[in-house]
C-alpha positions as CSV (number, residue, x, y, z in Angstrom):
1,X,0.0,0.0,0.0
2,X,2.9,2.3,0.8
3,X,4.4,2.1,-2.4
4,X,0.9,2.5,-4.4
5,X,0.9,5.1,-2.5
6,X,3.9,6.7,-3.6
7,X,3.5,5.6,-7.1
8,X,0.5,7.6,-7.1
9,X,2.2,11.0,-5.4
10,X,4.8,10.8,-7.9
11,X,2.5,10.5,-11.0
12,X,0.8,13.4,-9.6
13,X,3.3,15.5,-9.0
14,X,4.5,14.8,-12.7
15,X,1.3,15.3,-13.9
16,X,1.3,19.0,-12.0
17,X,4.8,20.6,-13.2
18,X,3.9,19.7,-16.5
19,X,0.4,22.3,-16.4
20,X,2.7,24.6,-15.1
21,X,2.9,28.0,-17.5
22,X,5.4,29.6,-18.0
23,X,5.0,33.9,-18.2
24,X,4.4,35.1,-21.7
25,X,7.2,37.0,-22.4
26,X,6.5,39.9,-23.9
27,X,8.8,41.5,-27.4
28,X,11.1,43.9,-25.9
29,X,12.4,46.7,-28.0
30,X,11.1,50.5,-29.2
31,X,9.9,52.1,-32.1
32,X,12.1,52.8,-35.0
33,X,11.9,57.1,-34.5
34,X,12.7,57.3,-38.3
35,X,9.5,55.3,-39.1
36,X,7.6,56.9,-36.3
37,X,8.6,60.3,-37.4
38,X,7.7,59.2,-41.4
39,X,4.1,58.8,-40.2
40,X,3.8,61.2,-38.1
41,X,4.1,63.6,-40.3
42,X,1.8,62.1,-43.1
43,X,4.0,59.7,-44.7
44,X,3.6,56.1,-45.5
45,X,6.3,53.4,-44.9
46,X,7.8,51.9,-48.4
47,X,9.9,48.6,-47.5
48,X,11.8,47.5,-50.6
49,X,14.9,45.2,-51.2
50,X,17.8,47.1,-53.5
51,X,21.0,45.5,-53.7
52,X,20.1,42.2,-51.4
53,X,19.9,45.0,-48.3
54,X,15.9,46.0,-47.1
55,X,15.6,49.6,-47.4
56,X,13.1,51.7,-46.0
57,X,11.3,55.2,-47.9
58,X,9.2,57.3,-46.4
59,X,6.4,58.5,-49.1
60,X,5.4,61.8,-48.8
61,X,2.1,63.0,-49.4
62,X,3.3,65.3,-52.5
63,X,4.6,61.7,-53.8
64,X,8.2,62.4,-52.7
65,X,9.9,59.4,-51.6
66,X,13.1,59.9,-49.3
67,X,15.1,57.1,-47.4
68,X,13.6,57.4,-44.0
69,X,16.4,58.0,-41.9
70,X,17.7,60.9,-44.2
71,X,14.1,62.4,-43.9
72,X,14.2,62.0,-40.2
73,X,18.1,63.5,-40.2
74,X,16.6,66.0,-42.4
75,X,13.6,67.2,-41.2
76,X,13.8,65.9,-37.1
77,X,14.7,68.8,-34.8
78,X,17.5,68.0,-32.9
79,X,18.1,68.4,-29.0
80,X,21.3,69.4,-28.1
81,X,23.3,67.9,-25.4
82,X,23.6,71.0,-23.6
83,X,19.2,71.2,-23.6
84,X,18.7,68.4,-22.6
85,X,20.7,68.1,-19.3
């Protein structure tokens, strides 16, 4: 009877770590500002392959189309280091 009994505990206890869940991890990371910025300010995002390297355009609502980080260089008003301290 003792070792049915143990048989039993164990089998259980098996049976219960394996329901256990693990947490959801969740993506970690940010929001390209480039992109952000693109829509932002009207834009739509253009992803196209040139060269075997995935390139990113931001299309402007007058139809200009300009390599997103460029706009955002371009266009993106800086803060200085001295501002923001």
């Amino acid at each position: 009877m003792n070792k049915t009994y143990l048989l039993a505990c164990a089998a259980a206890a098996s049976l219960l770590l394996g329901c256990v869940s693990q947490p959801a991890s969740e993506p970690v990371g940010s929001a390209n500002p480039a992109a952000v910025y693109c829509v932002q300010k009207g834009g739509k995002l253009d992803m196209v392959t040139e060269d075997g390297k995935r390139v990113t355009y931001c299309v402007l609502s007058d139809g200009r189309r300009v390599e997103q980080w460029q706009y955002f260089r371009d266009n993106h008003p800086q803060v200085s280091e001295a501002e923001g301290m």
